[in-house]
N, C-alpha and C positions, 0 to 999 in steps of 0.2 A: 504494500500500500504506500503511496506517494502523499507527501502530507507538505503544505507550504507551512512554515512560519517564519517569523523576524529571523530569522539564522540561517533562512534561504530555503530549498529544497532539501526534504529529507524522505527516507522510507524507513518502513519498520519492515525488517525482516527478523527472523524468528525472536520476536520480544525485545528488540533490541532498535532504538533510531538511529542511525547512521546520518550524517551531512553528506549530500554529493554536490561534488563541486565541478563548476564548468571546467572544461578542461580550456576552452579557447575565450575566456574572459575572467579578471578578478572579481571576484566580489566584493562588493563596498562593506561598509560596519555591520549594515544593515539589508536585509534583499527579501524585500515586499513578494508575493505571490498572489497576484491577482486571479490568473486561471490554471485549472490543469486537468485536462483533457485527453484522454485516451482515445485513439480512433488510428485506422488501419496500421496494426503493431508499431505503434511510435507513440509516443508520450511529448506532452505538448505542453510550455512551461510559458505561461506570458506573466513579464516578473520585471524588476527593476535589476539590473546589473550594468558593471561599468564593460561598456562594449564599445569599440569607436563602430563609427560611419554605421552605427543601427542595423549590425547585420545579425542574421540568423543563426545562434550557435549549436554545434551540434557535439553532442556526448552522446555516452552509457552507461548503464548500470549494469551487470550481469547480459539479457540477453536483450534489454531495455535498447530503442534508440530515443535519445532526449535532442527536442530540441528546445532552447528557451532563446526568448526575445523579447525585447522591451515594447510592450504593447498591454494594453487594458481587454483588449479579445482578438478573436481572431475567425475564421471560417474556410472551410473548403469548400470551392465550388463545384457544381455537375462536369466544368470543362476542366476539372484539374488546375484550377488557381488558385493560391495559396493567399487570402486578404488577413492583413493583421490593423488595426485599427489603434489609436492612440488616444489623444486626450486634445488634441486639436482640430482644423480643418481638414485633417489628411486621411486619408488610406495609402497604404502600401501593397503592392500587388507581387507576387513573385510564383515561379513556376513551381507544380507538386510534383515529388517532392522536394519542399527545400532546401538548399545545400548551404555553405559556405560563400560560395562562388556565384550564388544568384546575386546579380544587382535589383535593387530597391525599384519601385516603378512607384513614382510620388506623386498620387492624383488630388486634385482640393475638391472637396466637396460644393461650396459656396466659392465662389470669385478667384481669386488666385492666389492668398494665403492666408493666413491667419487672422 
């Protein structure tokens, strides 16, 4: 079981919580877990961490793939696009599934930014 709290991402295996940490981002003091969502064998981590250029990071746990990324939700489309959404005018668009290597595609909702 995957559990968010203030100390990041954690799971409880056999009685025990364990912290997993991103392997391609630090974590701040603190790392908020806004969602986490399980859907086609990947685990899905929308959180606060220190990431440059807002990209998609990706780990493991055992047979787990994680990905977490700084977004407040996120959604899979019917044509396989990956939208993760924020706290501003914006959406983020990227191909499923997402990798490292996906660039950002920055659409504004309203006008042209914030």
């Amino acid at each position: 079981m995957f559990v968010g709290t203030l100390d990041g991402l954690n799971v409880l295996d056999h009685g025990h919580f364990t912290e997993i940490i991103n392997k391609n981002s630090s974590i701040r003091d603190y790392m908020l877990i806004y969602s986490i969502k399980c859907m086609n064998d990947s685990v899905y981590v929308c959180c606060t961490l220190d990431n440059q250029f807002n990209k998609i990071s990706e780990s493991g746990y055992k047979n787990d793939k994680l990905f977490s990324f700084i977004s407040s939700s996120f959604c899979i489309t019917k044509y396989n696009k990956f939208i993760k959404v924020g706290w501003g005018n914006d959406i983020y668009t990227v191909a499923y599934p997402p990798s490292q290597s996906d660039e950002n595609s920055q659409r504004y909702l309203f006008g042209d930014s914030y």
